[in-house]
N, C-alpha and C positions, 0 to 999 in steps of 0.2 A: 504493500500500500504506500503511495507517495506521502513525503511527510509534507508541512505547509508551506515550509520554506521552498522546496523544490514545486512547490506549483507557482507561488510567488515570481518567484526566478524562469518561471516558464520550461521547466521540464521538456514539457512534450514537442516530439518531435514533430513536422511537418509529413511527416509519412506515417506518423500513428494516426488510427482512426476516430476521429472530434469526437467525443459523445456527450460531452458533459463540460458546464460551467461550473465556477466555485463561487459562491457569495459570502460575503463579509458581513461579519457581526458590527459590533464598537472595537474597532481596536487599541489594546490598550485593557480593554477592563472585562478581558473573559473570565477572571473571579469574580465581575456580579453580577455574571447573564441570568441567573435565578433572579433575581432581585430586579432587573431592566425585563425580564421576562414578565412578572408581574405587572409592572408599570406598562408593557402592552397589552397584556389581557382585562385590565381597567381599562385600555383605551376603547379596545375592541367591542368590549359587552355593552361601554358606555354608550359606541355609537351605534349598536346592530340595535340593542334592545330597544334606545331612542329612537330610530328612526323606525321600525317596526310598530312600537306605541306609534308614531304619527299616520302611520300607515291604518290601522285599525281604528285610530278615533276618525280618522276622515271618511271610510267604509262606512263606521256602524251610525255617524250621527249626521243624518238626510239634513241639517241646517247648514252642515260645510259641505255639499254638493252643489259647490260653487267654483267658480274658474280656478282664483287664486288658489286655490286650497289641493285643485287637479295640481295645478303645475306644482305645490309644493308634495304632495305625494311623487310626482316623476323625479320632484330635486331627493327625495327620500329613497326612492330607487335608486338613484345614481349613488346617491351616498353608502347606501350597503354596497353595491358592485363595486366600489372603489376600496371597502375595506374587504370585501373579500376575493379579490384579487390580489393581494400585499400579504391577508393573514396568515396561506399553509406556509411561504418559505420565512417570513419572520418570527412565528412561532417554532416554526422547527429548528432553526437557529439559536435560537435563546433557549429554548428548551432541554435538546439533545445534540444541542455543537453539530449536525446535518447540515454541511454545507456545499452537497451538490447538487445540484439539477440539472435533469437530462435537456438537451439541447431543445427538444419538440415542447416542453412545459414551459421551460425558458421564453419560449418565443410565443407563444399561450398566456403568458402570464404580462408578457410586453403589449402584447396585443390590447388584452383587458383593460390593463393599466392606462396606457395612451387612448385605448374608447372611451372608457367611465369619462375620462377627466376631460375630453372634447365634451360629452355627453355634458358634464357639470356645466361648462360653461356656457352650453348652446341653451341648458333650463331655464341659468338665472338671463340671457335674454329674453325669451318666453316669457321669463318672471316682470322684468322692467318693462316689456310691450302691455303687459294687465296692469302693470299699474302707472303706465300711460295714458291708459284706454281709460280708467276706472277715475282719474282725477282730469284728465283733462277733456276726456268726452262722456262723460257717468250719462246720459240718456242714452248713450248708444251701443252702452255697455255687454249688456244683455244680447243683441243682437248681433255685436261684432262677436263675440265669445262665445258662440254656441258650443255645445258638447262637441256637436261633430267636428266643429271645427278645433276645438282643440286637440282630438284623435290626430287629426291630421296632421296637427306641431308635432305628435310625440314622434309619431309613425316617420313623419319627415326628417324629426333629429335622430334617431334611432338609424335611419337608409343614410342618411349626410355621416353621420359619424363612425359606422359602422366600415364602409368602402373605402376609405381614405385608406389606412393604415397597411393591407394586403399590400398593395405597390410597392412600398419598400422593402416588406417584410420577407415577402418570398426572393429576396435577394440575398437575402442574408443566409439563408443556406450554404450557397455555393463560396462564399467566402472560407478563406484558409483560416486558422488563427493558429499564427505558429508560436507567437511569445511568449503568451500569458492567456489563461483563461479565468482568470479569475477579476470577480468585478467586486466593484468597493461599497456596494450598497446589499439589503437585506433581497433586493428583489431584482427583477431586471428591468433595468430603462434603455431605448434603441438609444439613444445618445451614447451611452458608455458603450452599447456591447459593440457598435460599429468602430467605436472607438480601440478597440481590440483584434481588429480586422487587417490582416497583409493583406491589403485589394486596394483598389480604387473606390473610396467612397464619396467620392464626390458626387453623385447623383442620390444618394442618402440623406448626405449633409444639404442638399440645394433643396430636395424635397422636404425636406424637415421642414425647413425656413419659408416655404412654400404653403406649409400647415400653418405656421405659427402666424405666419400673414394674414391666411384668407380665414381660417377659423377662430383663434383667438384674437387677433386684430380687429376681422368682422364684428367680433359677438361683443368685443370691451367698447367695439365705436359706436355699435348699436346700445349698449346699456350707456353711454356719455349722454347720448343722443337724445334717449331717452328722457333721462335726469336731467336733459337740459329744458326741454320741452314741460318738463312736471315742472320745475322751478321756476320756469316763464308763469306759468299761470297758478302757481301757487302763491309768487307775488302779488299775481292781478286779485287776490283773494280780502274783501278788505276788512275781516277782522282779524286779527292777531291768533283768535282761537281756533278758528278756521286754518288759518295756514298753519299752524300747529297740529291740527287732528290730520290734516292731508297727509304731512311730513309725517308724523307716525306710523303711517302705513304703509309707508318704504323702509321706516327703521331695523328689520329684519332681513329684510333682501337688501339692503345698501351693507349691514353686517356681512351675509351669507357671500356678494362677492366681494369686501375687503379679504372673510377668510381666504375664499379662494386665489385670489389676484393676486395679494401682496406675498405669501410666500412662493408665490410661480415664478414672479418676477426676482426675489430674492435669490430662489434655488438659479434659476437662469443667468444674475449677474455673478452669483458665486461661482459657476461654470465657465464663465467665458473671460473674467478677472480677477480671479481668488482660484487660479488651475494649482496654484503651490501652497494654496494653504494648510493647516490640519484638516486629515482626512475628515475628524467628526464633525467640521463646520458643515462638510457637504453631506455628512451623513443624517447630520441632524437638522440642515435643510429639506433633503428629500423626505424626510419621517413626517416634518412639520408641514410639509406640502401634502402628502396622502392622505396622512392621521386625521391632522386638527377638522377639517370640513365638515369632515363624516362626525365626528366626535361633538363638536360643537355648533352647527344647525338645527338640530332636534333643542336642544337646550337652548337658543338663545328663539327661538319659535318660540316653545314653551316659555317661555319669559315675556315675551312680548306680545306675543297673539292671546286677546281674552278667551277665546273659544277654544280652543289648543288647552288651554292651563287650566279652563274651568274641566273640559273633559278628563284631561288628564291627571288632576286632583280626583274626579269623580271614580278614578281606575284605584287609585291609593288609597282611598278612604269610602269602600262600596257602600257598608255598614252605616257608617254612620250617616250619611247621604239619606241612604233608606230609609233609617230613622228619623230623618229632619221632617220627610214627608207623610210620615204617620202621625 
């Protein structure tokens, strides 16, 4: 069995047959992976169980069978497919020091990862177009918003963000990797693993920047756009308490995408300007890019949404509820 150092050092020859990646813990402190181990299975439970609760109050109570409440059940969906996609290899990591995967889960698990997180951000537009519609044209709200029509966002971000990612992907096969197969994160991201590649990836790297243009660029100029138009006529609003109650009802989604924007954008400069720093800066960027959304959406909803928190106290305290009404 190769020890760590020799896979570090790139062991493998270019004539042995590829089968397998190596992924990285925290390096440096594999005497408290029990301990960081636990510290991800709070993250985990925090966000599956959360967003699951969201998912069942908005099903069971016919008052939230309403647009906004659709799009945040899809942002709830995305949010679990984004923690369980990261969950099997960084629990197995931390758990049982397992740190290889086979080349086809690798590239399974890249996939997921890069969809979810298109998918996140193509919702919260979806999310800023309702509550465009809802403050700056509230009569026509109803009818711009129909059910069907919203099938059609999800159906439509689901076919947009789903297709994208193949194109590169099936490239990455026929790549050699002769030096190193080992990658510095818990999971795999096409950024690093191309990055490990004797080939020419220059049609990788151009398609990448290609994504990050027309998808996230799209979707962050679309939510600006948005918020610029909500704030246009949240001023025209003339009492104080009014433009107050409007603005509250973006306090959740203007959250939902600082979580997600701000560390994308953080993991991203730290990649392309911070390439010599401590490996845990970018390690503990990419955690806080995956982790935190999922983790902290459900929770700041339930903080902020009445309907959300009344339901979801009414899930914690059935009994007494019960009681209040007899």
């Amino acid at each position: 069995m190769a020890t760590w150092d020799s896979l570090v050092t790139g062991s493998n020859s270019s004539t042995e047959q590829f089968v397998s990646f190596y992924l990285t813990g925290i390096p440096g402190y594999e005497n408290a992976n029990h301990f960081i181990s636990i510290l991800f299975c709070v993250c985990y439970l925090i966000g599956i169980v959360g967003n699951c609760t969201i998912l069942h109050i908005i099903h069971t109570d016919k008052s939230l069978h309403e647009p906004m409440y659709y799009f945040l059940a899809m942002l709830s969906l995305t949010d679990m497919g984004m923690s369980f996609s990261t969950l099997p290899t960084v629990l197995k990591i931390f758990w049982f020091d397992a740190r290889e995967i086979e080349v086809n889960a690798c590239f399974a698990q890249m996939y997921f990862i890069h969809t979810f997180s298109l998918m996140e951000s193509a919702v919260l537009l979806a999310m800023a177009f309702d509550r465009y519609v809802a403050i700056c044209d509230p009569l026509r709200y109803s009818s711009t918003l129909t059910p069907q029509r919203i099938i059609y966002i999800g159906v439509f971000i689901i076919i947009r963000c789903s297709i994208v990612l193949p194109v590169i992907l099936v490239r990455i096969p026929t790549f050699s990797f002769c030096h190193s197969h080992v990658l510095s994160h818990s999971f795999c991201l096409h950024q690093e693993v191309i990055q490990l590649a004797s080939a020419d990836i220059s049609f990788n790297i151009l398609y990448g920047l290609f994504v990050v243009a027309f998808y996230w660029g799209v979707d962050s100029l679309g939510i600006l756009l948005s918020y610029a138009f909500i704030l246009h006529s949240v001023l025209g609003v003339a009492s104080q308490r009014g433009k107050l109650k409007a603005l509250n009802t973006c306090a959740s989604h203007i959250c939902a995408v600082l979580i997600l924007y701000v560390p994308m954008i953080g993991l991203s400069l730290v990649h392309r300007f911070a390439k010599h720093s401590s490996p845990i800066v970018h390690i503990t960027m990419a955690n806080i890019y995956l982790l935190v959304p999922p983790v902290l959406n459900p929770i700041i909803y339930n903080i902020k949404t009445k309907q959300i928190r009344q339901d979801f106290l009414r899930i914690l305290t059935p009994k007494s509820v019960g009681l209040a009404h007899t």
